[in-house]
C-alpha positions in Angstrom: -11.9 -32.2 -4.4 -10.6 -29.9 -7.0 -12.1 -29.5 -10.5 -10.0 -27.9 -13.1 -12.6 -25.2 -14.3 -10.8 -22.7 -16.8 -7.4 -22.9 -17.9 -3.7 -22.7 -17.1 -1.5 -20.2 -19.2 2.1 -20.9 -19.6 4.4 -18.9 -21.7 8.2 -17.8 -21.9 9.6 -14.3 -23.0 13.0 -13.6 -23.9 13.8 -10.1 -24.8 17.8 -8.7 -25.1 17.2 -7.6 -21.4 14.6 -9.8 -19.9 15.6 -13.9 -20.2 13.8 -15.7 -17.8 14.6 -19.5 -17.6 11.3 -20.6 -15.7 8.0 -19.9 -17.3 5.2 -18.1 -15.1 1.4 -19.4 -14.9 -2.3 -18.0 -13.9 -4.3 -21.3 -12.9 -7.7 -21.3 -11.9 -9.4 -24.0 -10.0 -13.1 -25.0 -8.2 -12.1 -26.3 -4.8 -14.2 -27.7 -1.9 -13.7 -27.2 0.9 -9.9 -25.7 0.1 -7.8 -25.1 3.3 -10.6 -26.6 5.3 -13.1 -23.3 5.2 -16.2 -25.7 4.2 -18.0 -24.3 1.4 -18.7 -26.3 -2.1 -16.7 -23.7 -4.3 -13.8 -21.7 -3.5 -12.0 -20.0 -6.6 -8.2 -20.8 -5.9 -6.0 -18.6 -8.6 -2.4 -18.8 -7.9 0.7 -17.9 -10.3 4.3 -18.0 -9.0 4.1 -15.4 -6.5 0.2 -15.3 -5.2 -2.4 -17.1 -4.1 -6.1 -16.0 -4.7 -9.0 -17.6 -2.7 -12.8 -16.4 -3.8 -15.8 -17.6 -2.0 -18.7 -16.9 -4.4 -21.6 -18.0 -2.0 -20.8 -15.1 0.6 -20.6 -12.5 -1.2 -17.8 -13.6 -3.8 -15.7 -12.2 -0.6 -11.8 -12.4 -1.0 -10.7 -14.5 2.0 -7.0 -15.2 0.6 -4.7 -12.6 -1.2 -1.0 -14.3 -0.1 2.6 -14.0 -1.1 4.2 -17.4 -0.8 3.1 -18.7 2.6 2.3 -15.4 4.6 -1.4 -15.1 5.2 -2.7 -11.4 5.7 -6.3 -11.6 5.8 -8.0 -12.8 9.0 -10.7 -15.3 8.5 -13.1 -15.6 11.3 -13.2 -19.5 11.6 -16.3 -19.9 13.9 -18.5 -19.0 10.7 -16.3 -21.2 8.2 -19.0 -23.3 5.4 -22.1 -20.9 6.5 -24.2 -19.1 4.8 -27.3 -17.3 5.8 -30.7 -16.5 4.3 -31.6 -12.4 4.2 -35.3 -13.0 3.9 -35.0 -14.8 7.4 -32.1 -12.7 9.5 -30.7 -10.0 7.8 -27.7 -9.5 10.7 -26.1 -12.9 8.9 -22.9 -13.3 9.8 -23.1 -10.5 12.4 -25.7 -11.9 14.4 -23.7 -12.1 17.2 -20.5 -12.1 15.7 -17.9 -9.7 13.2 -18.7 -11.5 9.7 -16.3 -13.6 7.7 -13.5 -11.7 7.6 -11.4 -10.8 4.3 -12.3 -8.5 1.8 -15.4 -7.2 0.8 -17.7 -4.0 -0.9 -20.2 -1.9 0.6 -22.2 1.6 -0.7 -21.3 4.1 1.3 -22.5 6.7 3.3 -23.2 4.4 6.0 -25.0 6.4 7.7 -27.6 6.5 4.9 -28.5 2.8 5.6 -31.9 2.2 8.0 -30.2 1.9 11.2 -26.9 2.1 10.0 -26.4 -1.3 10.4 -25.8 -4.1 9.7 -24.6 -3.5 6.2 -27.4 -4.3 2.6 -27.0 -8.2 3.3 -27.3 -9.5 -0.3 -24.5 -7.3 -1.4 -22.5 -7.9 1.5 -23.2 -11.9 1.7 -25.3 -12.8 -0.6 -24.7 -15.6 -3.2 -22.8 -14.2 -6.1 -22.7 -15.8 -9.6 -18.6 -16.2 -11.6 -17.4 -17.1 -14.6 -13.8 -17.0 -16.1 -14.3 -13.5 -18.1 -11.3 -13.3 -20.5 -7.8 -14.8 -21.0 -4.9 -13.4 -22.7 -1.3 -14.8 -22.8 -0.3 -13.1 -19.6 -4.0 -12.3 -17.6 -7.3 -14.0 -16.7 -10.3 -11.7 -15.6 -13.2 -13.6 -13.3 -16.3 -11.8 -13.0 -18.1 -12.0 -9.9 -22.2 -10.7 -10.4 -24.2 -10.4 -7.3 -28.2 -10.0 -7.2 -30.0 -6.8 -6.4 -30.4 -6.0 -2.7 -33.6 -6.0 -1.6 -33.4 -4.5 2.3 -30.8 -1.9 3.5 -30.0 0.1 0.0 -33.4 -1.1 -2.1 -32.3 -1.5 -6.0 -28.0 -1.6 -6.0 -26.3 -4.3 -7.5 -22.1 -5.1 -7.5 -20.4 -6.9 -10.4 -16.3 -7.6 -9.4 -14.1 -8.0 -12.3 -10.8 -9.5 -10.4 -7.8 -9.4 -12.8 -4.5 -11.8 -11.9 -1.2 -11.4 -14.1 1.5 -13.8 -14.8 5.2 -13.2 -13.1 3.3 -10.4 -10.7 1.7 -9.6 -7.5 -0.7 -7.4 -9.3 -4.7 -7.7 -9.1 -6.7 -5.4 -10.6 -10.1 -5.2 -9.1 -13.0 -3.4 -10.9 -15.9 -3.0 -9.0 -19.1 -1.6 -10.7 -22.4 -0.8 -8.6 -25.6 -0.5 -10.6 -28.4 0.7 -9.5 -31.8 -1.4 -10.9 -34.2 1.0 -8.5 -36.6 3.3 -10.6 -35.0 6.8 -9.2 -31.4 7.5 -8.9 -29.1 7.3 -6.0 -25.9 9.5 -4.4 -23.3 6.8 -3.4 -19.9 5.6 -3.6 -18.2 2.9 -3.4 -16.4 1.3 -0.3 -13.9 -1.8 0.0 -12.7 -3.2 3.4 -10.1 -5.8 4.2 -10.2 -7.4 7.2 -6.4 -7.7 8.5 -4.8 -9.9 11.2 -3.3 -7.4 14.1 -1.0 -10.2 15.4 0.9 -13.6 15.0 -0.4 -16.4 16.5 -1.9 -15.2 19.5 1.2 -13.4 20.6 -0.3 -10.2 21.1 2.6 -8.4 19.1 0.4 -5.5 17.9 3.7 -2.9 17.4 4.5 -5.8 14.2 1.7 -4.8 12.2 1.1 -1.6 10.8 -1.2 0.9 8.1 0.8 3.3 5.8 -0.6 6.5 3.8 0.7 9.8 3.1 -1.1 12.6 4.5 -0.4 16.2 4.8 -1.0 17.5 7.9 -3.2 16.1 10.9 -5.7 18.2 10.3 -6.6 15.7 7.3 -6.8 13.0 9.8 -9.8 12.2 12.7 -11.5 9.8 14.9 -15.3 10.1 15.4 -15.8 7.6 18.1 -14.4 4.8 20.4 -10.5 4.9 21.3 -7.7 6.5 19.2 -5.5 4.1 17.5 -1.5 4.4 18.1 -1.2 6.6 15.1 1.4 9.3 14.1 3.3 11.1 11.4 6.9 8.4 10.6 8.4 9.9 7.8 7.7 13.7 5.9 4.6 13.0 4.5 3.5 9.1 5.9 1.4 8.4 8.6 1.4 5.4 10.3 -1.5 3.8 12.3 -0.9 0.9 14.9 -3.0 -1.6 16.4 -3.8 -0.8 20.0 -6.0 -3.8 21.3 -9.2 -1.1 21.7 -11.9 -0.8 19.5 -11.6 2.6 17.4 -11.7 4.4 13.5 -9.7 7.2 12.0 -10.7 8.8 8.8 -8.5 10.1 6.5 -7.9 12.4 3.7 -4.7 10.9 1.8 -2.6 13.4 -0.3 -2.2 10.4 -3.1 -4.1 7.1 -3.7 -2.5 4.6 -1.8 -2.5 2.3 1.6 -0.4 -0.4 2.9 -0.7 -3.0 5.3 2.4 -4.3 6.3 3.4 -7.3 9.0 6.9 -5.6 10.0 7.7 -9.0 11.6 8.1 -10.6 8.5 8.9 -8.1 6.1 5.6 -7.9 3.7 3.8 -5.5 2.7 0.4 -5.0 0.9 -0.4 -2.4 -0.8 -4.1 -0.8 -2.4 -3.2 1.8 -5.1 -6.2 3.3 -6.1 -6.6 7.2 -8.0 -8.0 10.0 -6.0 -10.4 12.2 -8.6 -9.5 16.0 -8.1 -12.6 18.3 -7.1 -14.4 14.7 -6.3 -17.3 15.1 -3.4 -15.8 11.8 -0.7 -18.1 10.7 2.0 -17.6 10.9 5.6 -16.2 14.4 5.8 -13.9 13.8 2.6 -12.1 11.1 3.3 -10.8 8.1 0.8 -9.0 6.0 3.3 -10.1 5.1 6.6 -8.5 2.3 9.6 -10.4 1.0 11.9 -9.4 -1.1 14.5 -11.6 -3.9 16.2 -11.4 -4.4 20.2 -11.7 -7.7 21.3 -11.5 -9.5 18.1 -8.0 -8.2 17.5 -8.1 -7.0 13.7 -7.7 -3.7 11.3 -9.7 -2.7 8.6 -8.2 -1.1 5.8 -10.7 0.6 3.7 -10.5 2.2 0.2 -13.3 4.2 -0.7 -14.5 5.8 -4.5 -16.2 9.4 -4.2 -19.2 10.0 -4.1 -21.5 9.6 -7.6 -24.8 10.5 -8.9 -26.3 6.5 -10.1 -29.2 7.3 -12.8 -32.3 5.1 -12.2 -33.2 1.7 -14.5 -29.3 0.1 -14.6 -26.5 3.1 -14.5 -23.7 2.6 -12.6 -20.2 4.0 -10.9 -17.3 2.2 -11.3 -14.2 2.4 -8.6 -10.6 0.5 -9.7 -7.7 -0.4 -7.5 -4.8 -2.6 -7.8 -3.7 -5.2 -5.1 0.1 -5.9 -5.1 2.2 -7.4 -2.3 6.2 -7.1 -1.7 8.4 -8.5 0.9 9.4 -5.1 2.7 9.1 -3.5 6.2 7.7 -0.2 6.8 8.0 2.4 6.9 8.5 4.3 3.7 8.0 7.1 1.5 5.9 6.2 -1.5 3.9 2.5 -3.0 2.5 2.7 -6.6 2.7 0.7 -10.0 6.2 1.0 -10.1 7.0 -0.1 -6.5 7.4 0.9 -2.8 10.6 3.4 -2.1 12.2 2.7 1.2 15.2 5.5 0.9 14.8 7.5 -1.7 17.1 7.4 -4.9 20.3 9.5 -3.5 23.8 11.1 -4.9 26.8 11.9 -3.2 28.7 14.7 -5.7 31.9 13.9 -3.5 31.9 10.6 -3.2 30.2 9.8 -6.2 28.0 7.1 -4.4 24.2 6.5 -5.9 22.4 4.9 -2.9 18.4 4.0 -2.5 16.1 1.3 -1.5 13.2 -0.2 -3.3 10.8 -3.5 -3.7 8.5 -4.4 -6.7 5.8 -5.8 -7.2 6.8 -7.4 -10.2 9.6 -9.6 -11.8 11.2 -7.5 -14.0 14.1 -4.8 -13.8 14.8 -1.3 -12.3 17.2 0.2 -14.8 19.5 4.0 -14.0 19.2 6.3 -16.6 20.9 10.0 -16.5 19.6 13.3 -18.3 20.3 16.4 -18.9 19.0 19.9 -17.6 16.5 19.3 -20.7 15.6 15.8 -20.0 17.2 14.2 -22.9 18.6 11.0 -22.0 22.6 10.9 -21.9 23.2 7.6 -20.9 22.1 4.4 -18.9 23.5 2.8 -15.7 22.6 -0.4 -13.7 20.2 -3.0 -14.2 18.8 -4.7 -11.3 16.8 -7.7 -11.5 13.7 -7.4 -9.5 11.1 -10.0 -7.8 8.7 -9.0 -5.5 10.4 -11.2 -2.1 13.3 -9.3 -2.3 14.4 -6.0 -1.7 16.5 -3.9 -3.9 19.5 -2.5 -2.1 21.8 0.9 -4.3 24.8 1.3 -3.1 27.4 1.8 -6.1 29.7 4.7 -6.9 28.9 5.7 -10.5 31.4 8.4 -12.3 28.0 10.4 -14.0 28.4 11.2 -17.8 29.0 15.2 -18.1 26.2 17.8 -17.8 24.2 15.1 -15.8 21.1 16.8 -14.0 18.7 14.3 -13.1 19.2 10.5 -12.2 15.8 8.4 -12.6 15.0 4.4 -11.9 13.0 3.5 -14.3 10.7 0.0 -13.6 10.0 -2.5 -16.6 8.3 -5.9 -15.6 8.9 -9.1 -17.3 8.2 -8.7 -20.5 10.3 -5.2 -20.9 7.3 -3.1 -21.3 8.1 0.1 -19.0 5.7 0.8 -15.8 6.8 4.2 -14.8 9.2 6.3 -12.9 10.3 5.2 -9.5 12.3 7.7 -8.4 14.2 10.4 -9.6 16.8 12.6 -8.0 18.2 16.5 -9.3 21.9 16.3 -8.2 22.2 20.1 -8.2 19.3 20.2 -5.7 21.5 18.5 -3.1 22.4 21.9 -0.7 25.9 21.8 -0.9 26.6 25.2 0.8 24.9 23.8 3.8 27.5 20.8 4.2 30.4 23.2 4.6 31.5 23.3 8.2 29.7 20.1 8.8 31.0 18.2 11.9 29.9 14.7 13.2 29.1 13.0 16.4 28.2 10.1 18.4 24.8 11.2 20.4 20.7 11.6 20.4 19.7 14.9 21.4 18.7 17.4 19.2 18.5 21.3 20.3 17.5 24.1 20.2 14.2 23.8 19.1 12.8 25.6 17.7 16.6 26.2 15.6 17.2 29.5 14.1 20.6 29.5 12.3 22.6 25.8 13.8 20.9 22.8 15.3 23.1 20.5 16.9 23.0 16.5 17.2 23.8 13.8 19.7 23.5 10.1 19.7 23.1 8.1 22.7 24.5 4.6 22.7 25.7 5.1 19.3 26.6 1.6 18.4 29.3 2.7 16.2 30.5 3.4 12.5 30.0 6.0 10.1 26.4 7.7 9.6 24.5 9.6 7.7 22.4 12.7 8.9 19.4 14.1 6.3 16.9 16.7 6.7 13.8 16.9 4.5 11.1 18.8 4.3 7.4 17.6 4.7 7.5 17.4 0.9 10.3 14.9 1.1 12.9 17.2 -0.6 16.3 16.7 0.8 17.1 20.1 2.4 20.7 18.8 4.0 22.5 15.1 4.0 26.0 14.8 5.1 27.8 11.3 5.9 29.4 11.5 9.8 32.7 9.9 11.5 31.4 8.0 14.3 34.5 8.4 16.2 33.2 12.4 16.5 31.2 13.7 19.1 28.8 16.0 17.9 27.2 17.4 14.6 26.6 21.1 14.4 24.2 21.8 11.4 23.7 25.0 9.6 20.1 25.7 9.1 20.0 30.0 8.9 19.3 29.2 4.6 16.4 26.8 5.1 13.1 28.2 4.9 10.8 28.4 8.4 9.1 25.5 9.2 8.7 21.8 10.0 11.2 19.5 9.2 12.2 15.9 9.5 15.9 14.9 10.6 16.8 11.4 9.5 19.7 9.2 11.1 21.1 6.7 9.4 23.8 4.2 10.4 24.6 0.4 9.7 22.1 -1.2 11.8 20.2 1.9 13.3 17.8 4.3 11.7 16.4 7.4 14.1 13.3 9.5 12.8 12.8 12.8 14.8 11.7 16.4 13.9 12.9 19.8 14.4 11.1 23.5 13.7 12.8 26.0 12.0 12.1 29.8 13.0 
């Protein structure tokens, strides 16, 4: 059955950059029993790239957040249609079992809750009241209000406000927790998506994988049960990986974002959130944490706001992050607003080849720009049409205008209104004096290490064709890059001007990619 409840908004832009010839949509519909999951009411919200599915009667949980047909949120179908009464059982859904599945909000610290567990059941999966919010030509806002809990955190409250925008991935979720007790309370809010860990039953754990930068591994722990597959990939990005063992790691990210990404089929899905400098976080500081469930076979990808004083009578704390999605593999360097970078934005001065990788969220356009040592714009370059299923490949030789410093990728979505800066690269910071005396090979070792003045490089079963070798420090500043000859057998690299330390060498061919690390004395 499906009930038309709000309203469908159509509209088409057409600006001297942007012409689109198919006009987006945001529809919202009331649908029982949708996709078989047996409640009365299920919110279903879809434009031309996503699909939405709310289940206000537990919760006003998230049980669907797709792009086109790939499903990343488990569902836990033994407890699809129930619903369970607090007053009478106030384990609910994890009476016996690991609750619905999807997404969800809790208070945090955890370990301020009687017992610990199981988590304040009216907030958690209680029935939750919506209404469509407000419209505007290109957004609709639903507002999900839950009741005050009454057991595990006495007097807090959630309201959800769940934006969805036409031609994006983007949902912007608002969560505000009141607090209706009659003294105030130290809390902060926690979100948690439950994540499939494989494809049907296939046990391919190594496909599925949680991205967030991180600067050192002293910012990262476990506190109990067994350590997920988990380790630095790229300067600066960590990586966890589903292990089949129960276990949590607790993190404190260097910037406010984490992915999810199934590496089987290219998609990726990312929570950008801000991080508040001099903020107190729970849990030993940390805003992002992964845990990964044993026998059930599924991450948790948790957000969490810092921690806030809630005056008594109705105050509240208010925690935002946006939702987007883009059909891209891991791993890579940065996700925001503006997109995910996969190779950052490069330039060859020789060759005069600008080179990089990116995926949007959004339709819209990533357009070259080129300044000056001041900053003032000299000229523009390509414009590449973007959507948020494919992947934008550089790979152009471009003849810069004259006293060009910087090279930026700017991202505008569809209806040209500019998002931010992408990328930018500083041509002159390329280290040119390293890449004299630069020879190539064809192997996979890497030695000495620690390197004081050369470090030389092999690769194994080198499948052929040019290459190119980069080292970059934990930053992610490109220290050395240099293209190889294939047909040579070794590369000997000057190092003696880099600065002591840990580095990252990157090696790049047609259909190969190598991640390793080297220390600098």
């Amino acid at each position: 059955m499906i009930k038309k409840i709000a309203i469908t908004i159509s509209f088409m832009m057409a600006t001297s950059s942007l012409v689109k010839a198919t006009p987006d949509s945001v529809s919202i519909d009331t649908v029982q029993n949708y996709n078989g999951w047996g409640w009365d009411t299920i919110l279903v919200v879809k434009n031309n790239f996503i699909t939405l599915g709310i289940v206000p009667s537990i919760g006003g949980r998230v049980l669907q957040y797709d792009l086109d047909v790939d499903t990343f949120m488990i569902i836990n179908d033994d407890l699809l249609g129930d619903m369970f009464d607090p007053s009478d059982n106030i384990y609910g859904p994890w009476n016996g079992n690991w609750g619905y599945g999807g997404y969800k909000t809790w208070p945090a610290p955890q370990d301020e809750w009687p017992g610990t567990w199981p988590p304040p059941p009216i907030l958690a999966w209680g029935k939750y009241q919506y209404e469509v919010f407000q419209t505007s030509k290109d957004s609709v806002v639903i507002r999900m209000m839950g009741e005050t809990e009454l057991y595990q955190t006495p007097g807090l409250r959630f309201n959800r406000y769940m934006t969805i925008y036409a031609n994006s991935t983007r949902v912007k979720v608002t969560t505000v927790l009141f607090n209706d007790a009659a003294s105030s309370q130290e809390k902060a809010i926690w979100d948690i998506t439950q994540t499939i860990a494989q494809h049907e039953s296939k046990e391919d754990y190594t496909n599925f994988s949680v991205y967030f930068p991180l600067e050192s591994e002293d910012d990262v722990w476990y506190t109990w049960g067994d350590v997920p597959a988990r380790d630095f990939v790229l300067p600066g990005i960590y990586r966890v990986q589903y292990s089949g063992a129960e276990g949590k790691i607790f993190a404190i990210a260097s910037d406010g974002w984490v992915c999810f990404t199934d590496e089987r089929d290219s998609q990726t899905y990312a929570k950008i959130f801000d991080i508040i400098d001099g903020a107190e976080y729970s849990d030993g500081g940390a805003m992002v944490h992964v845990y990964t469930s044993g026998s059930n076979e599924y991450f948790e990808v948790e957000a969490l706001g810092p921690l806030e004083t809630i005056g008594a009578n109705g105050d509240s704390i208010v925690f935002v992050e946006d939702w987007y999605v883009a059909g891209t593999g891991g791993p890579f360097y940065y996700a925001g607003h503006e997109g995910i970078i996969k190779e950052h934005l490069q330039y060859d001065t020789e060759s005069e080849n600008l080179s990089g990788e990116f995926s949007s969220f959004v339709e819209g356009e990533y357009r070259i720009i080129y300044l000056d040592e001041e900053e003032s714009q000299l000229g523009s370059g390509s414009v590449f049409a973007t959507e948020p299923t494919a992947a934008t490949h550089i790979d152009e030789n471009v003849t810069l205008p004259e006293s060009t410093r910087y090279i930026e990728i700017l991202a505008y979505d569809y209806s040209d209104n500019l998002i931010g800066i992408l990328d930018r690269v500083d041509i002159e910071q390329e280290p040119s004096e390293l890449n004299e005396g630069f020879t190539c090979s064809t192997s996979v070792t890497i030695f000495p290490v620690p390197a004081k003045d050369f470090i030389s490089v092999r690769l194994n079963n080198n499948p052929g064709g040019n290459y190119r070798i980069r080292i970059l420090a934990a930053t992610g500043q490109v220290v050395f890059s240099g293209k190889c000859n294939g047909n040579r057998s070794e590369s000997t690299i000057p190092v003696g001007d880099i600065p002591q330390g840990l580095y990252f060498i990157e090696i790049t061919g047609t259909d190969f990619r190598i991640m390793d690390q080297i220390i600098k004395q």
